[in-house]
C-alpha positions as CSV (number, residue, x, y, z in Angstrom):
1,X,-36.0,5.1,180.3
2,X,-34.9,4.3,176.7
3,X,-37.2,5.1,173.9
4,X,-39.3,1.9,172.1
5,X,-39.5,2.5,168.2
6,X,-41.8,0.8,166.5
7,X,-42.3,0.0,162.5
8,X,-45.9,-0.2,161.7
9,X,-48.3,-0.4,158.7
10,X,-51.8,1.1,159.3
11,X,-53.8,-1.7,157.7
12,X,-52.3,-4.5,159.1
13,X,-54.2,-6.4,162.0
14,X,-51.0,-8.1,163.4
15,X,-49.7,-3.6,164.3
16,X,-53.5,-3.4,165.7
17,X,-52.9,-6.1,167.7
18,X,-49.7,-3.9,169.1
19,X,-51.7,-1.1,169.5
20,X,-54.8,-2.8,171.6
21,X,-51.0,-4.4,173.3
22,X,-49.8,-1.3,173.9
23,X,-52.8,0.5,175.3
24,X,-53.7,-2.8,178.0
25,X,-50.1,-2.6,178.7
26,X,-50.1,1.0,179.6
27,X,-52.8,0.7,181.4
28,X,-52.2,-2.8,183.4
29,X,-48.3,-1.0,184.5
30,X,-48.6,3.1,185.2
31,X,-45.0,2.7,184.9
32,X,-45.2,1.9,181.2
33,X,-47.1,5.4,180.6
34,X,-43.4,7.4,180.7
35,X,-41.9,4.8,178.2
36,X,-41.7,7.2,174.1
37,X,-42.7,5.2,171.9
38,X,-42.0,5.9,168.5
39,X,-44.3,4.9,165.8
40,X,-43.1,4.5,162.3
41,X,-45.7,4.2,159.4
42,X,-43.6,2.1,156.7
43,X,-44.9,3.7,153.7
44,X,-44.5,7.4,155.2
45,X,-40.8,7.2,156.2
46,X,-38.8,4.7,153.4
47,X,-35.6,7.0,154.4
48,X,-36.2,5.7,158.0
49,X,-36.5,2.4,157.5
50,X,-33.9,1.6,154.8
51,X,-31.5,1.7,158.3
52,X,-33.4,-1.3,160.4
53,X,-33.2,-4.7,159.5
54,X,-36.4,-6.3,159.7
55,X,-39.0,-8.0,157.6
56,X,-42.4,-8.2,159.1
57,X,-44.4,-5.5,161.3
58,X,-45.0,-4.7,163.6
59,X,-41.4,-4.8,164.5
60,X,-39.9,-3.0,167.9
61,X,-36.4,-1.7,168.5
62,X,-34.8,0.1,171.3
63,X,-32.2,2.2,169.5
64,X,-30.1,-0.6,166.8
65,X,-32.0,-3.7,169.0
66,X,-34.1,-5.7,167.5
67,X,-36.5,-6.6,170.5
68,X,-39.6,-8.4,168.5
69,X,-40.5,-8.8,165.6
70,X,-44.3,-10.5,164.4
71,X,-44.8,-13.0,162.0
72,X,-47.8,-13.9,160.1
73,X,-50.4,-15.8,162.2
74,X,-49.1,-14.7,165.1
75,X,-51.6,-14.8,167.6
76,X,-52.6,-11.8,170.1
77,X,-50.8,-13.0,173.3
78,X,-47.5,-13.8,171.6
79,X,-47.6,-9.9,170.3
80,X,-48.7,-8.9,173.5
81,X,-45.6,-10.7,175.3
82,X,-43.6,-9.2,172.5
83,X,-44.6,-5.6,173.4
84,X,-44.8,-6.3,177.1
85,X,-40.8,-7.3,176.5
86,X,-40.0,-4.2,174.9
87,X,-41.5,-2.1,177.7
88,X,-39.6,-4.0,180.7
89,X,-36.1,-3.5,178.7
90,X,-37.5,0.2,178.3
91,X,-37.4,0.6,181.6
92,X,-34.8,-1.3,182.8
């Protein structure tokens, strides 16, 4: 399994909406549950991520891969799909 990072900012809806993503996820596929998933607080870690090329969060990598990235008014099921992708290359 290959480890999911994930750029977040704790007072944006669209990264809850990643979260509640995450957590259904998880709990719709057991196999998900193994799958590391790092969370990256933007404003904690500026050293982290000056070396990703993104522009909106929540944003999800695995390793230099760019596998979604939201945009504003982004609906729940679109982030959902986005996070559902970056679990089945996770485990892939």
């Amino acid at each position: 399994m290959k480890k999911i990072t994930m750029f977040h900012l704790y007072d944006c809806k669209y990264c809850d909406y990643a979260r509640q993503a995450i957590k259904e996820l998880t709990e719709e596929n057991p196999e998900y549950k193994g799958v590391e998933i790092d969370m990256i607080e933007e404003n904690e870690h500026p050293e982290i991520i000056e070396n990703y090329d993104y522009m909106a969060v929540p944003t999800l990598f695995i390793g230099d891969e760019k596998i979604f990235e939201a945009a504003l008014f982004m609906p729940y099921e679109t982030i959902k799909e986005g996070v559902k992708l970056a679990f089945e290359k996770a485990v892939d």
